[in-house]
C-alpha positions as CSV (number, residue, x, y, z in Angstrom):
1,X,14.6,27.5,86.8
2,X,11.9,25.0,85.8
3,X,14.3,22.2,85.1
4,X,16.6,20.5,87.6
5,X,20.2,22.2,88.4
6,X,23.0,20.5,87.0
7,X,25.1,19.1,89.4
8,X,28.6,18.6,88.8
9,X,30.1,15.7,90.5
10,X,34.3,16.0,90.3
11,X,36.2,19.2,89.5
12,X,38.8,18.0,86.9
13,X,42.4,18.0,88.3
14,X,43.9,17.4,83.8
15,X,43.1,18.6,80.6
16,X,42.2,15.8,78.1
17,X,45.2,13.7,76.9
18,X,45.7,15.7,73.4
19,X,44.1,18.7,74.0
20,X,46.5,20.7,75.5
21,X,44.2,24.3,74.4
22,X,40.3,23.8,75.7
23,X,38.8,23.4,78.9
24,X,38.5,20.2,80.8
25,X,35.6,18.3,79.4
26,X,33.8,17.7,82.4
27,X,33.1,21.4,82.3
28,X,32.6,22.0,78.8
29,X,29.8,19.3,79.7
30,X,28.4,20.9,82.2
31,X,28.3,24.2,80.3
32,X,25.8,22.2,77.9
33,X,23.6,21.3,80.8
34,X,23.6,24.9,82.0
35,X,25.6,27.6,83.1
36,X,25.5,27.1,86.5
37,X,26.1,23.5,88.2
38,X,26.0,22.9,91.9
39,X,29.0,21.2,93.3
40,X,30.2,20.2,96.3
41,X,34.0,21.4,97.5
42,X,36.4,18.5,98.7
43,X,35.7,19.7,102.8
44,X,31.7,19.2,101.9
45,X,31.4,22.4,101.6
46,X,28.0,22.8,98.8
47,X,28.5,25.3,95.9
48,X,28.4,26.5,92.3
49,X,30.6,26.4,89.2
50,X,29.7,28.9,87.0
51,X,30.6,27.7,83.1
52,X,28.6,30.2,80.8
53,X,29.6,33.3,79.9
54,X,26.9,35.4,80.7
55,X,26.5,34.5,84.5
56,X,30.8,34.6,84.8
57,X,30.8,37.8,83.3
58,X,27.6,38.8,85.6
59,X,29.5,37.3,88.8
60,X,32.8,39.3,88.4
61,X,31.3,42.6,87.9
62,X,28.6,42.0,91.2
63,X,30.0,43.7,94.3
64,X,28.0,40.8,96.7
65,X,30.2,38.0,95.3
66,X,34.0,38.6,97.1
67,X,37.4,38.0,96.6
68,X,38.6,38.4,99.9
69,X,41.2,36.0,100.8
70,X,39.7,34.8,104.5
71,X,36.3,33.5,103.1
72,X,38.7,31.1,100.6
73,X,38.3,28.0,103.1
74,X,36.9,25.9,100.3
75,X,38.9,24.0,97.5
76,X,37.7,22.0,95.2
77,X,39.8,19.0,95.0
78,X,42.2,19.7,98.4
79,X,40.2,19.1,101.2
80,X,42.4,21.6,104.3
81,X,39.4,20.5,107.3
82,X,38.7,23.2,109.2
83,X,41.5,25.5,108.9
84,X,40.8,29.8,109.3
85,X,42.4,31.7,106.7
86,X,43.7,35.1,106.9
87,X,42.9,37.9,105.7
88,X,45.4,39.1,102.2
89,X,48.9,41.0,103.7
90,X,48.2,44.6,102.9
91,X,49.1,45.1,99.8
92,X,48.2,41.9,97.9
93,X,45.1,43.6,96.6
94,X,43.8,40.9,94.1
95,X,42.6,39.1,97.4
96,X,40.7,41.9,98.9
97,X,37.7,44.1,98.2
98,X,36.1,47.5,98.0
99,X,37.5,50.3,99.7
100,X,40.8,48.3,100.8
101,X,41.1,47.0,97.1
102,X,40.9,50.6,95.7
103,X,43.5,51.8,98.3
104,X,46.6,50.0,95.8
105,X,44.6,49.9,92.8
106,X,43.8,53.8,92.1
107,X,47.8,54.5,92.6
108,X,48.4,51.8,89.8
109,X,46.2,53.2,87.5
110,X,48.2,55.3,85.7
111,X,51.1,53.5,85.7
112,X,49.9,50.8,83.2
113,X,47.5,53.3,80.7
114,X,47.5,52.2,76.7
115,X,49.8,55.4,75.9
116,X,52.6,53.9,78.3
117,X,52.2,50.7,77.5
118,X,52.8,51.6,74.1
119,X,55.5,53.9,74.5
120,X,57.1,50.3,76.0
121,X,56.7,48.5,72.5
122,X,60.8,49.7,71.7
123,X,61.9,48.7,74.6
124,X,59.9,45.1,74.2
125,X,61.0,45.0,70.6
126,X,64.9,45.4,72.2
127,X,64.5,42.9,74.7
128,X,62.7,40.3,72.5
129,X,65.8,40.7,69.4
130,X,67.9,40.3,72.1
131,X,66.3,37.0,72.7
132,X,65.9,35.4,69.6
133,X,69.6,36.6,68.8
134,X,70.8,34.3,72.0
135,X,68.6,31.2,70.4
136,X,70.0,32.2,66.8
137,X,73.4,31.6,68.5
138,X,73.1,28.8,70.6
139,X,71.4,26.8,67.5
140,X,68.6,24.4,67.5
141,X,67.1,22.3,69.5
142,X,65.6,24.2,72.5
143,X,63.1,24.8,75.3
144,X,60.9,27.9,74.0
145,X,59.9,28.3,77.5
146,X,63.0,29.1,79.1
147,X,64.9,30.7,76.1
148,X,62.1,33.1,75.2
149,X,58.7,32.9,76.7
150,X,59.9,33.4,80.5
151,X,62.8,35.8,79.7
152,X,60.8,38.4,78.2
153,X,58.1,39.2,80.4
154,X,60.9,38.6,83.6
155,X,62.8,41.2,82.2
156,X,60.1,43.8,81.2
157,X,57.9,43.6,84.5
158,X,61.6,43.8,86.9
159,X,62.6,46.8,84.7
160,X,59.3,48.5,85.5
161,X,59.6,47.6,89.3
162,X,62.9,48.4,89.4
163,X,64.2,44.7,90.3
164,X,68.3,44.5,89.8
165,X,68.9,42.9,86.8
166,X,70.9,40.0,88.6
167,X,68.4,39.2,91.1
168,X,65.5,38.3,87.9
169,X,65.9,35.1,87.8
170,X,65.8,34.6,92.1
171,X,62.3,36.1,91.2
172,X,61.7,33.6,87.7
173,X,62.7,29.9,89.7
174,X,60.5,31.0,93.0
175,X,57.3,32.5,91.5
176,X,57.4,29.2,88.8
177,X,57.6,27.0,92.1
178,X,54.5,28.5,93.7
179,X,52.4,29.1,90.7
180,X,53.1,25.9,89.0
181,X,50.8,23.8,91.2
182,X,53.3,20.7,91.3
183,X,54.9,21.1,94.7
184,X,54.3,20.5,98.5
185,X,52.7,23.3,100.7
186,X,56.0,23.4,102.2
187,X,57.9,24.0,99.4
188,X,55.3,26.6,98.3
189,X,55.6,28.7,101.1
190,X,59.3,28.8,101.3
191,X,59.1,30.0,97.9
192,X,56.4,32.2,98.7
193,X,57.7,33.8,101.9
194,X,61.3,34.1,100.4
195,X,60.2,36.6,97.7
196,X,58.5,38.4,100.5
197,X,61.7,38.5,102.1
198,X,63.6,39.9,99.3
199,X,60.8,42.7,98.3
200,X,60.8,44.0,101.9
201,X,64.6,44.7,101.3
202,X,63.6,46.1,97.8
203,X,61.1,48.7,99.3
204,X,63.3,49.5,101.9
205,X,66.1,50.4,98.7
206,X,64.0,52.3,96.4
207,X,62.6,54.6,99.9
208,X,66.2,55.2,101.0
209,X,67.1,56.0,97.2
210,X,64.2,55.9,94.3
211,X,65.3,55.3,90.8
212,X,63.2,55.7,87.7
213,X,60.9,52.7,88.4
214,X,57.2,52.1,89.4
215,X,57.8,50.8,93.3
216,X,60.2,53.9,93.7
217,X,57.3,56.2,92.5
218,X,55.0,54.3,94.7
219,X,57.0,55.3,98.2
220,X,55.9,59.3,97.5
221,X,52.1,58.6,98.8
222,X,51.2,57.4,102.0
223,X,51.7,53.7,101.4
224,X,53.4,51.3,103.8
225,X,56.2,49.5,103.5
226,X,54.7,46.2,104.1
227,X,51.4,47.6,101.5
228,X,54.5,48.4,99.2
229,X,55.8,45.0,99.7
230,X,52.4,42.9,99.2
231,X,51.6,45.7,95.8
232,X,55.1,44.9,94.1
233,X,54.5,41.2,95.0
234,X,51.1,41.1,92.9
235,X,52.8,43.2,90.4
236,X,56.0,40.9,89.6
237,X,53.6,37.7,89.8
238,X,50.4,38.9,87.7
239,X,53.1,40.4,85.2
240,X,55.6,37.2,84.9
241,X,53.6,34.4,84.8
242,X,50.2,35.0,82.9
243,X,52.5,36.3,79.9
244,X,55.4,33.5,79.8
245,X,52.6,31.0,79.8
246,X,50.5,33.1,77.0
247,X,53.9,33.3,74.7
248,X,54.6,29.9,75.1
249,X,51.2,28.4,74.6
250,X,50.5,30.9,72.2
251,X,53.4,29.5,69.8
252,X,52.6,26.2,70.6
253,X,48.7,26.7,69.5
254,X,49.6,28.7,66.7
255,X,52.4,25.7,65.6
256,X,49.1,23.1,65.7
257,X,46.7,25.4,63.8
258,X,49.0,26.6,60.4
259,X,46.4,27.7,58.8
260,X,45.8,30.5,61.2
261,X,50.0,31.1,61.0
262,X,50.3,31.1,57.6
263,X,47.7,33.7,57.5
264,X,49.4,35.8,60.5
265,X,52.5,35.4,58.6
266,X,50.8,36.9,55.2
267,X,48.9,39.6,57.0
268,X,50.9,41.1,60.1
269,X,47.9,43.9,60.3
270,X,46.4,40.6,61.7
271,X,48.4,40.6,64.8
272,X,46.0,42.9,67.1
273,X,43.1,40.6,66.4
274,X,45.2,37.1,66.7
275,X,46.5,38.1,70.0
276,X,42.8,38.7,71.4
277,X,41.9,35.4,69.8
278,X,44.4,33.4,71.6
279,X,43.7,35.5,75.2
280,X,40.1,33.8,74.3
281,X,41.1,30.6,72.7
282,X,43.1,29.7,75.5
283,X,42.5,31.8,78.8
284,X,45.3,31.0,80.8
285,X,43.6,32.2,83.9
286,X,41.4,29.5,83.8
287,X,39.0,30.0,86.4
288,X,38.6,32.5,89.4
289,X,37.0,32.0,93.0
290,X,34.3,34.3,94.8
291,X,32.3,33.8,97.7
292,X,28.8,35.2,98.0
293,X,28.1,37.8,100.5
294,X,24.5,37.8,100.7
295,X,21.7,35.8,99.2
296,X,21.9,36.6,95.3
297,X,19.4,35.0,92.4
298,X,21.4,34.0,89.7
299,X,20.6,32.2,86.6
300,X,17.5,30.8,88.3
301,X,18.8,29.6,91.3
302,X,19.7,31.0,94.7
303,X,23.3,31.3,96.0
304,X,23.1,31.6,99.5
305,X,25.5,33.8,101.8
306,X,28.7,32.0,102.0
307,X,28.3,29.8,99.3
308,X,31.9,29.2,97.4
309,X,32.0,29.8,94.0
310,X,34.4,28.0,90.8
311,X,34.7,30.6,88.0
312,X,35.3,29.1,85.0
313,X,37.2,31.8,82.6
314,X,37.9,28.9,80.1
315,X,34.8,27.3,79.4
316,X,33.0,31.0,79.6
317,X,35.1,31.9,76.6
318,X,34.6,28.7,74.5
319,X,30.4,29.7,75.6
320,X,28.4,29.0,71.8
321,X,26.3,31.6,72.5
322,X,28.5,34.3,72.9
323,X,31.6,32.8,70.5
324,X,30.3,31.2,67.3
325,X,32.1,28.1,66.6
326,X,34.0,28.6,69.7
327,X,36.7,25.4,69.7
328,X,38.1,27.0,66.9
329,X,41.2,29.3,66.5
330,X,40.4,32.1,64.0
331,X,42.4,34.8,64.1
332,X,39.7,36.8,61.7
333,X,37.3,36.3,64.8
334,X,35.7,39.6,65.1
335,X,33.3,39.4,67.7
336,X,35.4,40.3,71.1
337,X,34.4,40.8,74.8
338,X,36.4,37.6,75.9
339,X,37.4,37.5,79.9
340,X,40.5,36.4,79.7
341,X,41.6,39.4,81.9
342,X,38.6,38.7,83.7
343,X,36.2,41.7,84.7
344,X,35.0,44.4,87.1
345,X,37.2,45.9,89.5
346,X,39.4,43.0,89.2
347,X,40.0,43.3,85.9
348,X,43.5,43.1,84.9
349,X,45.9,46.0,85.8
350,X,48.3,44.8,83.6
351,X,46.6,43.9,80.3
352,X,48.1,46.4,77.8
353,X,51.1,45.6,79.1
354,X,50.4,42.0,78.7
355,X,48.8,43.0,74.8
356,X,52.2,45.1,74.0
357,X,54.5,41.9,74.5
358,X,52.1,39.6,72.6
359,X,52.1,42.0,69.5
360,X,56.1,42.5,69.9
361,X,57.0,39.0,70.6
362,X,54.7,36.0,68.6
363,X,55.3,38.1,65.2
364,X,59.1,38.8,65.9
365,X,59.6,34.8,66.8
366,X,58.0,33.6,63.7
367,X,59.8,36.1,61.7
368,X,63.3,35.5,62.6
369,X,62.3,31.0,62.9
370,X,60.4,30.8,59.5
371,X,60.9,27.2,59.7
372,X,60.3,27.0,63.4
373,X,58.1,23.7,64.6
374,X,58.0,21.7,67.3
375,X,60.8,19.2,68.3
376,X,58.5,16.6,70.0
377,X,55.2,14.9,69.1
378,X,52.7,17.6,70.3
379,X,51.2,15.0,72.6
380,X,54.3,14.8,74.3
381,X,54.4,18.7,75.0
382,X,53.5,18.1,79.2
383,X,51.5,20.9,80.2
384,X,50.7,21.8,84.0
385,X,48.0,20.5,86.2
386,X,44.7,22.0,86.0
387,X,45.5,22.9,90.2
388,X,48.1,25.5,88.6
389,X,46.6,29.1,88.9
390,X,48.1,29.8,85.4
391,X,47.7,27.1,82.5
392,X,50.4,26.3,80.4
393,X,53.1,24.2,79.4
394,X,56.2,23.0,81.3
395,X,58.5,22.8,78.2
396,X,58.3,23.2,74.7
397,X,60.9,21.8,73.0
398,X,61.1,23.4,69.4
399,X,63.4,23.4,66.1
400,X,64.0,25.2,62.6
401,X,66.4,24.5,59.9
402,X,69.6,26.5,60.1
């Protein structure tokens, strides 16, 4: 690289007062300069952010940058000392890689293919009318969050693990307190180690006696059940929270930009290509870690074995030269290839899955709430911190005319 690296000099803990939808500005910035920044991680650690979309997309698919949970000792704005980390609990295979990874992965594979995903899209469509018939009822004012966007994807991913109906929303209040990124490491792990608790009693059930769901399917190979435990745990969280937060900020986008709803509205063979747009537009999963394995050229520069690596999903997917005009929401956009559900043998499990509830649910909401609009100024709408692993809002307080 013939002109200085970039260096970025503090990771941004908010989005920009008003603009609840794009990436922190310090990184869009430092996507202009170039797109890869050094920065150095809050224990001193040096490093890299990696903003454009070429190099993220490069990075996730490049078997000498890892996921594996031990070598995550670095954070960018918490600084933990010295501390060791563990490796993932079996099972929890996002945190792991190649062959452990494939060991959960490959049984998974067929459990989530586009044909089952689709033979879902009744059973979506049930749930969802189900849902919009409880806000019909209980009338105007109300919190789209918890009377829709949480409900439906709590309900879908516990029916396909086989979760008792009465113990979903145990799973909804304790995965929201250690995803959110708004409480105390101590309240975090109780959270954390609670559900752990409860899905070693779950596995336990469905060996003893299987019923027709995915984890009772799973205890017929040669898993554990503590890799059982740590699969289902991935499953329930990667399933729950990445679609609540899409179906909540995707109305609330959609409710800014009425343009782009007025032309969903007109044109529902517009709903395939509007949900892709707003997995781009607003990439939820906002940025990924990975930690180099070996010395690897990229972009120009060298990342040297060890070095901690920042992701940055959003930025990547507002990149100019992949996305023309790339702030915008246009749900005619027809060039695709975003990372929302990132890449390589990470790439989302879940995604049709994810796609399938997005096509069910925005269209049916806006259907049944022609009038529906937001309650509150939108710069009111508090979303979470950019610490969060998922992006989105707390609340969204809407209305319609009755």
């Amino acid at each position: 690289m013939s002109e200085p690296v970039h260096t970025l000099t503090t990771m941004p803990t908010e989005r920009r007062p008003g603009c609840p939808f794009d990436p922190p500005p310090e990184l869009a910035d430092a996507r202009r300069h170039s797109p890869i920044s050094r920065f150095t991680f809050a224990n001193g650690k040096p490093g890299w952010v990696v903003t454009g979309y070429d190099l993220v997309r490069s990075v996730l698919a490049d078997t000498r940058f890892s996921s594996r949970k031990e070598f995550m000792r670095h954070h960018p704005t918490i600084d933990y000392g010295d501390i060791q980390v563990p490796p993932a609990p079996p099972g929890e295979f996002l945190l792991m890689d190649e062959p452990q990874h494939g060991r959960y992965r490959k049984p998974l594979v067929g459990k989530f293919t586009v044909r089952r995903m689709r033979q879902l899209a009744e059973r979506v469509e049930r749930i969802t009318a189900d849902r919009l018939d409880a806000m019909e009822q209980a009338g105007p004012p109300t919190d789209l969050v918890t009377a829709f966007a949480k409900p439906i994807p709590a309900i879908v991913i516990c029916e396909l693990l086989g979760v008792p109906y009465e113990d979903r929303d145990f799973f909804q209040d304790r995965i929201d307190t250690f995803l959110g990124g708004e409480v105390s490491d101590e309240v975090l792990t109780e959270a954390y180690t609670g559900v752990q608790a409860y899905l070693a009693e779950l596995v336990a059930a469905k060996r003893a006696n299987p019923t027709d769901d995915i984890l009772s399917d799973l205890t017929d190979g040669d898993l554990t059940d503590e890799e059982l435990k740590g699969m289902a745990l991935i499953l329930l969280t990667a399933g729950f929270d990445t679609t609540a937060n899409m179906l909540a900020l995707g109305t609330f986008a959609l409710l800014e930009n009425p343009a782009q709803l007025a032309a969903l509205r007109a044109d529902p063979g517009l709903v395939d290509g509007a949900v892709e747009e707003l997995l781009r537009y607003l990439s939820v999963g906002a940025k990924f870690y990975r930690t180099a394995l070996e010395d690897v050229e990229l972009g120009g520069v060298t990342i040297g074995a060890g070095d901690p690596i920042v992701l940055s999903l959003s930025t990547a997917n507002r990149d100019p030269e992949h996305f023309p005009e790339p702030d915008a929401l246009d749900l005619r956009r027809r060039n695709g290839g975003h990372l929302a559900f990132s890449h390589g043998i990470h790439q989302c499990l879940g995604q049709q899955l994810a796609r399938v509830e997005l096509r069910v649910a925005l269209p049916a909401l806006f259907d049944r709430f022609p009038t529906l609009r937001l309650a509150v100024p939108a710069d009111e709408v508090e979303v979470r911190p950019e610490a969060a692993d998922i992006h989105g809002v707390k609340s969204l307080p809407v209305t319609w005319d009755v």
